[in-house]
C-alpha positions in Angstrom: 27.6 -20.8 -5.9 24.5 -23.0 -5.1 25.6 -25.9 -3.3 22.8 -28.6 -4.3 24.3 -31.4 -2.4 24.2 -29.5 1.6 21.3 -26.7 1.1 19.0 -29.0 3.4 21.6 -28.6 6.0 20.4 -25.9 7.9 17.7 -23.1 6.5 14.5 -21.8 7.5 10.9 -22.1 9.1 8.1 -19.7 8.1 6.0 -20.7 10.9 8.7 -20.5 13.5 10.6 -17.3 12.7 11.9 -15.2 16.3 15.3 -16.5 15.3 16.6 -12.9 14.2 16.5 -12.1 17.8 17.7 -14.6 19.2 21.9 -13.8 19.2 24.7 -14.7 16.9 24.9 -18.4 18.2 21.9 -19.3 17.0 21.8 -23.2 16.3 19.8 -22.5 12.3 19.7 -26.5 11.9 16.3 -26.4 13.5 14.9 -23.5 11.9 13.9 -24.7 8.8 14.6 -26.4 5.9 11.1 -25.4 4.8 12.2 -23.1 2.2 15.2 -25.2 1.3 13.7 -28.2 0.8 10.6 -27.5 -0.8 8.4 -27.3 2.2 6.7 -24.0 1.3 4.4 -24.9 -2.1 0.7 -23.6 -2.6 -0.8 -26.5 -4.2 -3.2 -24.9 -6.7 -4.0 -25.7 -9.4 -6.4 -28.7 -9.0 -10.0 -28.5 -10.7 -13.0 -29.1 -8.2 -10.2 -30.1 -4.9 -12.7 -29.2 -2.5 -16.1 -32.5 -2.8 -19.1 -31.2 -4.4 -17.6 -27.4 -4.8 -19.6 -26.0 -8.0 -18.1 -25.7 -10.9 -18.9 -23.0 -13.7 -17.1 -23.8 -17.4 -16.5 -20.6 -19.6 -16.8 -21.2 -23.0 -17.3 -18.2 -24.9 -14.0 -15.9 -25.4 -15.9 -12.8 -25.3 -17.1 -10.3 -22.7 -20.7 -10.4 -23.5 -23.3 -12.4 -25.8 -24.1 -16.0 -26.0 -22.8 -18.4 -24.0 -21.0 -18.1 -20.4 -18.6 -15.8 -20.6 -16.0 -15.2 -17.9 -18.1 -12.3 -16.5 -20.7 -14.3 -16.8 -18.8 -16.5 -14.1 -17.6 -14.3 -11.8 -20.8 -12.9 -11.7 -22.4 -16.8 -11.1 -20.9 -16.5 -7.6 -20.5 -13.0 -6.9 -24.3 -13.0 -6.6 -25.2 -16.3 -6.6 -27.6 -16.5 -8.8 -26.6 -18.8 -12.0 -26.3 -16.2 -15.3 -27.8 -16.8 -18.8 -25.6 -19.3 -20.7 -24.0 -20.7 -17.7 -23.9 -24.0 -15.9 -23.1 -24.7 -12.6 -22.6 -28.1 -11.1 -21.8 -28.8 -7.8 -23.3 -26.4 -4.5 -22.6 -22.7 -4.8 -21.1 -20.7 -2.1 -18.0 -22.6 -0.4 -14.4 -23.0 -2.8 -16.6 -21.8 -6.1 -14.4 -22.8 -9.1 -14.1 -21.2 -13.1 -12.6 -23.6 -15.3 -12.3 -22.9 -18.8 -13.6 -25.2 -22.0 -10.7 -27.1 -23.6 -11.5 -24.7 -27.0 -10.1 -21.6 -25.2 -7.0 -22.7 -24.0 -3.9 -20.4 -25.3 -7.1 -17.9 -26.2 -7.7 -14.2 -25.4 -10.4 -13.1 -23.5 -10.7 -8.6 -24.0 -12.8 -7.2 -21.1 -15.0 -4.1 -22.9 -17.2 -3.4 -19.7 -14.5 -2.8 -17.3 -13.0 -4.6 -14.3 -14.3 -8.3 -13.0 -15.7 -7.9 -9.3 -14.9 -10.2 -6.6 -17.7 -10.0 -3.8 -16.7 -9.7 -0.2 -16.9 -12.9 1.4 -16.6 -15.8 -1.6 -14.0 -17.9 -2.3 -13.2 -18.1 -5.7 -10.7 -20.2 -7.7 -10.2 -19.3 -11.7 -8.6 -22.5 -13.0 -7.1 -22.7 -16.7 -5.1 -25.1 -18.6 -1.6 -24.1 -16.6 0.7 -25.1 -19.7 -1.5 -23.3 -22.4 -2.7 -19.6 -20.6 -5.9 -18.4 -21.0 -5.3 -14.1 -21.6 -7.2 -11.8 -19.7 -6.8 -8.5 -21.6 -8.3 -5.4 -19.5 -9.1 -2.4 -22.1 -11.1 1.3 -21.6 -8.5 2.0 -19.1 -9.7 -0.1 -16.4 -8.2 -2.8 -14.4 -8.5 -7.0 -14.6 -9.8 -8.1 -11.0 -10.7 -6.3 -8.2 -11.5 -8.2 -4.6 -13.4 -7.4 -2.1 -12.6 -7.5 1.8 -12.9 -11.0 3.7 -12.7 -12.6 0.1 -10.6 -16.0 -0.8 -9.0 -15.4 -4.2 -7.2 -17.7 -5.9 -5.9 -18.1 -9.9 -4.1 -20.7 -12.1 -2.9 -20.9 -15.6 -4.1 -17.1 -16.4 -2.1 -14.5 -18.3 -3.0 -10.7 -16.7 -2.3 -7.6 -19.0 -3.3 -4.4 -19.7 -4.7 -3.2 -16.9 -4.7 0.3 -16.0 -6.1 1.9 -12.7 -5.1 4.7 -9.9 -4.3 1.6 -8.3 -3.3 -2.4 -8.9 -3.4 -2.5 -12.2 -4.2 -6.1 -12.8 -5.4 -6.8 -9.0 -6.6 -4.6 -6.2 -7.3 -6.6 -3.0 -8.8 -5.5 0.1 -7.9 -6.0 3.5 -7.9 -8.6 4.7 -7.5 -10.7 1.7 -6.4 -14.4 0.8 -5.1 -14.4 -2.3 -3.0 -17.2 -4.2 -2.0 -17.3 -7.7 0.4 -20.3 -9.7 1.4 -20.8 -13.3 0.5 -17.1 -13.7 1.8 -14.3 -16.2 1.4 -10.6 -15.1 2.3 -8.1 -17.3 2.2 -5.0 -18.8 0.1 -3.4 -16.1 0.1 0.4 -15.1 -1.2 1.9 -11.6 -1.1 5.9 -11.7 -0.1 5.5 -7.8 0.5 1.9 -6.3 0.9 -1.2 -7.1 1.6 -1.7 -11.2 1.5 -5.3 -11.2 -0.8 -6.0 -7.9 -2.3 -4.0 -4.8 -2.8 -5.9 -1.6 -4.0 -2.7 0.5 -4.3 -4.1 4.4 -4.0 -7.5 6.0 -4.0 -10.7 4.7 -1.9 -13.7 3.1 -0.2 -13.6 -0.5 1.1 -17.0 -2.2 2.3 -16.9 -5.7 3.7 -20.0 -7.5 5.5 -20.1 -10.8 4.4 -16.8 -11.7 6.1 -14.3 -14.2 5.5 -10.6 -13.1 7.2 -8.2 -15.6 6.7 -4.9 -16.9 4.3 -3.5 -14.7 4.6 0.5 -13.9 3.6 2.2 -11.3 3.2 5.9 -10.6 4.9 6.1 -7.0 5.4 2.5 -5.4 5.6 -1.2 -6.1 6.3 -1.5 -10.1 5.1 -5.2 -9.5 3.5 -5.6 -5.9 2.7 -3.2 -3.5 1.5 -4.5 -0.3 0.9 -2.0 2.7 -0.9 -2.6 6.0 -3.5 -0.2 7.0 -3.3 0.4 11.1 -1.0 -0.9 13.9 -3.9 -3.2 14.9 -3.3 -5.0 11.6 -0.2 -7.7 11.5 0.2 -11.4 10.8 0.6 -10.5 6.9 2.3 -12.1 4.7 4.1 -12.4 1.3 5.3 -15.9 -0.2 6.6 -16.1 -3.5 7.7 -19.6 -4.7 9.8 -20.9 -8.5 9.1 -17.4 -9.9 10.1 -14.5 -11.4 9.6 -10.3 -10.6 11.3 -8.9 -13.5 11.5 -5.5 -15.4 9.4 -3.6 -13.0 9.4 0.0 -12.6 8.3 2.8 -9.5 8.7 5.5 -11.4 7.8 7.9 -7.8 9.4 6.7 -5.2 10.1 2.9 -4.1 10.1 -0.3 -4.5 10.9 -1.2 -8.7 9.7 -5.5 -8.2 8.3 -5.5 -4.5 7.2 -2.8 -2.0 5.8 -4.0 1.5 5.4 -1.8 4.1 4.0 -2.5 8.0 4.4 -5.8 9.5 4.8 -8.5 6.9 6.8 -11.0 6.7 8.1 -12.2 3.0 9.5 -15.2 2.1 11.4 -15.8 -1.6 12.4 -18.8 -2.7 13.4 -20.4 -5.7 12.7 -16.8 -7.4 14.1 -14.0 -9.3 14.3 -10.5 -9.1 16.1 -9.0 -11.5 15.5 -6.0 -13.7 13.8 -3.8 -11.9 13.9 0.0 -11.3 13.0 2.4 -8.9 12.9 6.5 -8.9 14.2 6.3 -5.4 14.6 3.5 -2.8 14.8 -0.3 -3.0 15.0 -0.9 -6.7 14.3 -4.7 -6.4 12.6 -5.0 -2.9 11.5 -2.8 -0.3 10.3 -3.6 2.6 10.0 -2.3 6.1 9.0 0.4 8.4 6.9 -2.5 10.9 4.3 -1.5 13.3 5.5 -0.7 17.3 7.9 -3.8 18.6 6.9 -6.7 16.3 9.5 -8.6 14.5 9.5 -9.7 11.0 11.9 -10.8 8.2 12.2 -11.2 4.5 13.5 -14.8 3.8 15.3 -15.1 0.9 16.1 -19.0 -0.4 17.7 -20.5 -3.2 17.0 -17.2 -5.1 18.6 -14.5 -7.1 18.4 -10.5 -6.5 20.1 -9.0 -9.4 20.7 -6.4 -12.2 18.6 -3.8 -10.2 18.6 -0.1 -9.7 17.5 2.3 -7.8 18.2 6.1 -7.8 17.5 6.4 -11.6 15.6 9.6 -12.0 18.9 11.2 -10.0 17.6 11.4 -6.5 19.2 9.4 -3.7 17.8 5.9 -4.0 19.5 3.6 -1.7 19.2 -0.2 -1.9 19.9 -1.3 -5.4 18.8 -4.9 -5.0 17.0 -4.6 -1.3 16.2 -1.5 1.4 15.1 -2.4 4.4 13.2 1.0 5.7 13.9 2.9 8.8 11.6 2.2 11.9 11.8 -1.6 12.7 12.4 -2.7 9.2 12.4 -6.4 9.1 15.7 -8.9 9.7 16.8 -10.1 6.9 17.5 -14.0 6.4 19.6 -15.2 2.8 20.4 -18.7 2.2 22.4 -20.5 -1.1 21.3 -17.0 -2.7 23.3 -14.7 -4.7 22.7 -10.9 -4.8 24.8 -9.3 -7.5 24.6 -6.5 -10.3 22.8 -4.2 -8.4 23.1 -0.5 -8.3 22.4 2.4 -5.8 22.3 5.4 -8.1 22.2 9.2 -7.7 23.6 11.5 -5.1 25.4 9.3 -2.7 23.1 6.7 -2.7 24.0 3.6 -0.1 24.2 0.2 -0.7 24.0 -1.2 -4.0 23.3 -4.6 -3.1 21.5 -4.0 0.5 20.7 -1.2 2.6 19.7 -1.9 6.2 18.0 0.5 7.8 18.0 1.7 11.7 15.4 0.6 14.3 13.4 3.1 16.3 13.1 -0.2 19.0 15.3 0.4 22.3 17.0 -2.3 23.2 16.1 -4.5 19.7 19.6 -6.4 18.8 18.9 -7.4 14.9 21.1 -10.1 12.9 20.4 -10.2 9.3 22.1 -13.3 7.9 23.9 -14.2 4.6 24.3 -17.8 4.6 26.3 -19.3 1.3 25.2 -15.8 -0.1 26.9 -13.9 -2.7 26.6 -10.8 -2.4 29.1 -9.8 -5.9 29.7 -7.3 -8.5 27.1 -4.6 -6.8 27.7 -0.4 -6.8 26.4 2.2 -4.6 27.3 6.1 -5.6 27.2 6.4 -1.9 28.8 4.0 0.7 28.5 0.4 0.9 28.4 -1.3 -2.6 27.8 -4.4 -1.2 26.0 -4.0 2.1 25.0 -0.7 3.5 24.3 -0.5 7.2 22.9 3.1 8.2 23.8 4.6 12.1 21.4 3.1 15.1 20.1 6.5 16.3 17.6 5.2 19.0 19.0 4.1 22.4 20.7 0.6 22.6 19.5 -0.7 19.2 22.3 -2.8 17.4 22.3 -4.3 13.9 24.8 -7.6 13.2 25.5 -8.8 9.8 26.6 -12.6 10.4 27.8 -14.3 7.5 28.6 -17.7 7.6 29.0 -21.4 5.4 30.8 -19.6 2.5 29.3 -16.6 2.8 30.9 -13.9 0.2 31.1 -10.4 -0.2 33.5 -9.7 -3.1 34.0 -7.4 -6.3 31.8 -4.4 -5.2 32.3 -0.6 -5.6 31.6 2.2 -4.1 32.1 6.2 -4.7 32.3 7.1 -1.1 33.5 4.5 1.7 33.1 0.6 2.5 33.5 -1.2 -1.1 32.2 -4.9 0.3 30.2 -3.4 3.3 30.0 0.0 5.3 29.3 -0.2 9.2 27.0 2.7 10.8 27.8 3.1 14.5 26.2 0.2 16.7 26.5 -2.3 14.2 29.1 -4.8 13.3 30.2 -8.2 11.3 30.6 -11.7 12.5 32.5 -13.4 9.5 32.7 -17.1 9.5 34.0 -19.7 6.9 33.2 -16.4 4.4 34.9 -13.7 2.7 35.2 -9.9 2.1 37.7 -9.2 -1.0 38.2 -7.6 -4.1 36.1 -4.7 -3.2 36.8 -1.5 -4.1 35.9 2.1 -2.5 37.0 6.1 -3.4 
């Protein structure tokens, strides 16, 4: 299915995304290759990057006692005042960096007194030996990190588990945030409401690298991340995940079993899997949508995989087995040399086992969601749509186009109720170009 040799050929650009709006003729040479061709890439990862940024080594695997601990660290910079047992070289207060002693590399570090603080305002990298993970186990029921509003966040080579909170598990992040993470495990978090894995509550950037998020739980939404914007006066958010994997993730509420953004984000997935994940209702892989007023955004899918999802499990009507896209101005959706397969819609007449487009409240907003040398295979829905679910357009002239092109193929899914590859709600349709629609299967 992934064709190496021509997925340069046309793709596309982060930065210059109105394309979804732009008709059915669009020219997508232009717009991109970013994601394709490895343009999109955080970069962290690299001790002291930033000259004469101070540096503070942890050597000392516990939470307290001699020596500087990793709370010890954080606390360095959080207050800026150097702690007993530490050493910091370098000038405090601009790209701040942890790194770890060579001696605690594969190590486990238990935190007894609770959650690590991240002060508003400081930008802090915490930088371990990427092929050897330092563990950060959270105990007394508390979580790993929580960040503080207008901070600069940033981890590398860290395994995250245990954490337990109301909500983010591992990592609660104001708004607005800037947080990145690479070569990263998170694991085995719980949130009693949102966010299992991660909480990024308001505006701000996300970028995670080679990361591995898996069997987080949360209580209502996002089993891995949950990212929600606060206010219509807050946009220009974003999600970026890059060479990783969201897998085994559970909502065990409402929505959103891997991924739950809601407001106006845009999310961009490449090289990544999400597979494995459950929801209670909606989205069991991703859900995003429901943007603020007229903005447009998209969820970018490249070189990726979306598979072996469900939603719908506890019984109730949870649409979108591998992707929802919510109602009021959900995002566009843009798939390229991906494959979207396994998925399943479950309960009573759920819709779209694969993907479930929702309608826009926008008058007048024409939306094409494109599935370019996408697979879109081997997905069931209870409801309609096995493959692709498009709901009615209930607001004025509002239209939604699925355009799949360059070996596009919707093939081998079922559904209980009516349109086996895809079902068409009224004002929408399908341009089909060099792709196919077969083998699909419907009551």
């Amino acid at each position: 299915m992934k064709k190496q040799d021509n997925r340069c050929a046309y793709g596309f650009n982060y930065s210059a995304v109105s394309s979804p709006w732009s008709g059915p003729d669009l020219d997508l040479k232009p717009i991109a290759k970013a994601a394709q061709c490895g343009a999109i890439g955080v970069g962290i990862g690299l001790i002291n990057s930033v000259a004469n940024a101070a540096i503070v080594t942890v050597n000392n695997d516990g939470d307290a006692g001699m020596g500087c601990t990793l709370r010890k660290a954080v606390l360095t910079f959080s207050s800026n005042t150097v702690q007993d047992g530490c050493v910091a070289t370098g000038s405090m207060g601009a790209d701040d960096t942890i790194a770890f002693a060579p001696s605690l590399s594969g190590q486990n570090i238990t935190l007894t007194d609770g959650q690590l603080n991240i002060s508003g305002g400081e930008s802090i990298s915490i930088e371990a030996n990427i092929t050897n993970n330092v563990t950060v186990t959270a105990s007394t029921n508390s979580r790993i990190f929580s960040v503080d509003s207008d901070s600069t966040f940033s981890i590398a080579g860290l395994t995250l588990t245990g954490g337990s909170a109301a909500n983010g598990g591992a990592i609660y992040l104001q708004s607005p945030h800037n947080f990145s993470a690479s070569y990263c495990e998170i694991r085995n978090n719980r949130a009693d409401n949102f966010g299992g894995g991660i909480n990024a509550r308001g505006q701000g950037t996300m970028t995670i690298e080679n990361c591995t998020i898996t069997a987080n739980t949360a209580g209502q939404d996002g089993g891995g991340i949950y990212a929600s914007l606060l206010s219509t006066l807050e946009t220009s958010s974003t999600i970026t995940l890059t060479s990783s994997m969201v897998s085994n993730n559970t909502a065990t509420g409402d929505e959103g079993g891997g991924i739950w953004s809601y407001g106006t984000r845009d999310i961009v997935i490449y090289d990544t899997q999400v597979t494995g994940n459950t929801s209670a209702n909606e989205g069991g892989g991703i859900f995003a949508g429901n943007g603020v007023g007229t903005a447009k955004y998209f969820l970018a899918l490249g070189n990726s995989t979306i598979s072996s999802n469900v939603s719908g499990y506890g019984g109730s009507n949870g649409s979108g087995g591998g992707i929802y896209f919510g109602y009021r101005n959900p995002p566009a959706l843009y798939s390229i040399n991906s494959d979207i397969s396994n998925n399943q819609a479950r309960g009573t007449s759920a819709n779209g086992g694969g993907i479930a487009i929702g309608n826009s409240t926008v008058d007048g907003d024409v939306r094409f969601n494109f599935l370019l040398e996408t697979s879109v295979s081997g997905n069931s829905a209870t409801g309609d749509g096995g493959g692709v679910f498009v709901t009615n357009n209930s607001t004025g002239d509002s239209f939604n186009v699925v355009s799949a092109k360059y070996g596009a193929r919707i093939n081998g899914n079922t559904a209980d109720g009516s349109g086996g590859g895809i079902f068409l709600g009224n004002k929408s349709a399908l341009l089909l170009s060099d792709g196919t629609v077969n083998n699909n299967t419907a009551s």
